[in-house]
C-alpha positions in Angstrom: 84.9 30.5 120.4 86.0 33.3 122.4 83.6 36.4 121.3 85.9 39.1 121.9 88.4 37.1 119.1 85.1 36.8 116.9 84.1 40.5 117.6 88.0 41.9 116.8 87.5 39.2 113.3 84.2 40.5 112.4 85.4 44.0 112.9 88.6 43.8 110.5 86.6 42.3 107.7 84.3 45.4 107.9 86.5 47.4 105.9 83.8 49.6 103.6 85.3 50.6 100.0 84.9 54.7 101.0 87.0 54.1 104.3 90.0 51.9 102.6 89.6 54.9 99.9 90.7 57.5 102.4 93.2 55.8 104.2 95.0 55.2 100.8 94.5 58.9 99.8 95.8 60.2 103.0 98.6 57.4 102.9 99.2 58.8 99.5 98.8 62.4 100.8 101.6 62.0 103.3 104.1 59.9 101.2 104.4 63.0 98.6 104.4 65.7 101.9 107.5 63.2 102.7 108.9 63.5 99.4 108.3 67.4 98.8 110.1 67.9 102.5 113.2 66.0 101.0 113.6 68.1 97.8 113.2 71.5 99.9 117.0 72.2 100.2 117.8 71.3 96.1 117.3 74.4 94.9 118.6 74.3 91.7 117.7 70.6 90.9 113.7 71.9 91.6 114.1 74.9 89.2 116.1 72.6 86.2 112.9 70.1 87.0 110.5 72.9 86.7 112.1 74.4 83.3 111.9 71.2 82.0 108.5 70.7 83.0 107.4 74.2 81.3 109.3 73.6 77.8 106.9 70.8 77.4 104.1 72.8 78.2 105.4 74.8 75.8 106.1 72.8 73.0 102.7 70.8 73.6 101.1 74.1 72.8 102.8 75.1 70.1 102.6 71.5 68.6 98.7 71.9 68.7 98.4 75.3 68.0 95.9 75.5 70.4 94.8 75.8 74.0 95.8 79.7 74.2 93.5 80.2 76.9 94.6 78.0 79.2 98.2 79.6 78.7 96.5 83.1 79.0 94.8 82.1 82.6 98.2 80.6 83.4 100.3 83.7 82.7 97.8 85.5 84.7 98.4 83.3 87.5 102.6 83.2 87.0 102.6 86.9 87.2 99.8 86.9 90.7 102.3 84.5 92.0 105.8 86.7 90.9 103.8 89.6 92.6 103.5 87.5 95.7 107.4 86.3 95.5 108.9 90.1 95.2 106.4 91.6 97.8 107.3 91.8 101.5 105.3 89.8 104.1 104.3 92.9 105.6 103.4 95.5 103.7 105.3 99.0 104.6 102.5 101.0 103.5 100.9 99.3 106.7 104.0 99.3 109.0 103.7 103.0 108.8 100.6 102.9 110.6 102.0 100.8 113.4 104.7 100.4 116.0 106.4 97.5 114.2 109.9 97.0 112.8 110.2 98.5 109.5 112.4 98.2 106.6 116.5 99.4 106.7 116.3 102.5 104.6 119.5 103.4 104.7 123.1 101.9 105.1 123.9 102.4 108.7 120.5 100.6 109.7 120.5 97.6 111.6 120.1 94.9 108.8 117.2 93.1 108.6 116.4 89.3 105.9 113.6 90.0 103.5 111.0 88.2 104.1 108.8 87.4 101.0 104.8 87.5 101.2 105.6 84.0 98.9 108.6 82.3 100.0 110.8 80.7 97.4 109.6 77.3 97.6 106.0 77.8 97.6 106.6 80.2 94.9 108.5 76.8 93.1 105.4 74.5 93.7 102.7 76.5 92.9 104.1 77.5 89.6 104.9 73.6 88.8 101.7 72.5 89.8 100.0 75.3 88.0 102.6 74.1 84.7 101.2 70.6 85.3 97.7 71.0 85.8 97.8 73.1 82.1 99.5 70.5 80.2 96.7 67.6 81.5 94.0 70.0 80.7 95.7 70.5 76.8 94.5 66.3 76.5 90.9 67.8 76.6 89.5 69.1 73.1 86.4 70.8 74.7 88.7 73.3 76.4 90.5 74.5 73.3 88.4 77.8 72.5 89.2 79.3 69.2 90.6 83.0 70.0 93.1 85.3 68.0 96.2 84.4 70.6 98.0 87.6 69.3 95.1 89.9 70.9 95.9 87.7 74.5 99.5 88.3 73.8 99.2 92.0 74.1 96.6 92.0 76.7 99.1 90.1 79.0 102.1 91.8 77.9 99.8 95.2 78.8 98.8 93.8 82.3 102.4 92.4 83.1 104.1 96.2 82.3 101.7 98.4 84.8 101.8 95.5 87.2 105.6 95.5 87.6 105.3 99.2 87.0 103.4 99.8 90.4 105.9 97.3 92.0 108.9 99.0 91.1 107.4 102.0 92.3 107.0 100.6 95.4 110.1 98.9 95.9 111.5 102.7 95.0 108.8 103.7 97.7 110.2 102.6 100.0 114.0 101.5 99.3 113.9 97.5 99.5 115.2 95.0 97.0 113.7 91.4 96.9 117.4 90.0 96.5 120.4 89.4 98.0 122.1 91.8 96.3 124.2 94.5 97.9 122.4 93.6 101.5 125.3 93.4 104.3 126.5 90.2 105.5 129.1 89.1 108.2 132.1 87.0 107.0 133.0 84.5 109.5 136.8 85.6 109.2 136.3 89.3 110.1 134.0 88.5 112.9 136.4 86.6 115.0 139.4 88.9 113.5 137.7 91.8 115.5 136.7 89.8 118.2 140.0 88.9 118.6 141.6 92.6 118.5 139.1 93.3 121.0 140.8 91.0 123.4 144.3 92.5 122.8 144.8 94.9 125.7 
């Protein structure tokens, strides 16, 4: 027998439990990468999966009348996450302090895309992730803590108004919206219409 064929053999069937473990994992791992790159450009068909995903959450909660820590925790984290989506990548309040391009503040500016501190579809799976990971944990009877809910309700509620408060502010601050709306764009149309004037002697 040739013992480089019984050497390549013997080194096949050494395939330890931990190391067929990890290749499945990261197998796994890159199969649902694959899949989450696919769904990036269906918006809408994300956010319908995600409401759907969330009205169970809700009704499992309010089936059990229970578990209203687990939603407090995740409203604080929904709200850390809006604060993330509305906020610009770079914070003006530091742009000030440099040389870098700032914000249009005014309507003759040279536009300029918002650019989020949380884009859009992180923003989407974080919040779906978050969604699912509360509505396993509602299977386990340990982590249902008896608490007044109404008390949580109004500490949330309390917390969400002088967060959004400060972020108005700053938005106000200094003159950006987080949307699309009212921001200039360039129809195709009017582009070439000028263009072509342009050439007109």
């Amino acid at each position: 027998m040739d013992i480089s064929t019984a050497g390549a053999g013997a080194g096949a069937g050494d395939v330890t439990p931990s190391g067929a473990f990890c290749q499945w994992t990261s197998s796994a791992s890159l199969s649902f990468q694959h899949f989450l790159d696919k769904t990036t450009p269906y918006l809408l068909y994300r956010w319908i999966a995600f409401f759907f995903i969330a009205v169970l959450y809700v009704v499992r909660v309010y089936l059990v009348e229970g578990f209203y820590v687990i939603s407090y925790a995740l409203g604080i984290y929904l709200l850390n996450l809006l604060i993330g989506f509305l906020s610009p990548q770079v914070d003006p309040e530091l742009q000030d302090l440099s040389d870098g391009p700032t914000l249009p503040t005014r309507e003759t500016d040279e536009f300029r895309p918002f650019v989020r501190r949380l884009p859009e579809f992180k923003f989407w799976y974080s919040i779906t992730k978050a969604f699912c990971i509360a509505f396993v944990l509602t299977f386990f009877s340990v982590l249902d803590v008896p608490v007044f809910w109404p008390i949580l309700v109004f500490y949330w509620v309390v917390l969400f108004t002088l967060t959004m408060r400060r972020q108005i502010r700053h938005m106000l601050k200094y003159k950006y919206l987080p949307f699309s709306f009212g921001k200039q764009r360039y129809d195709g149309k009017k582009a070439a219409s000028s263009e072509s004037e342009d050439l007109l002697p």
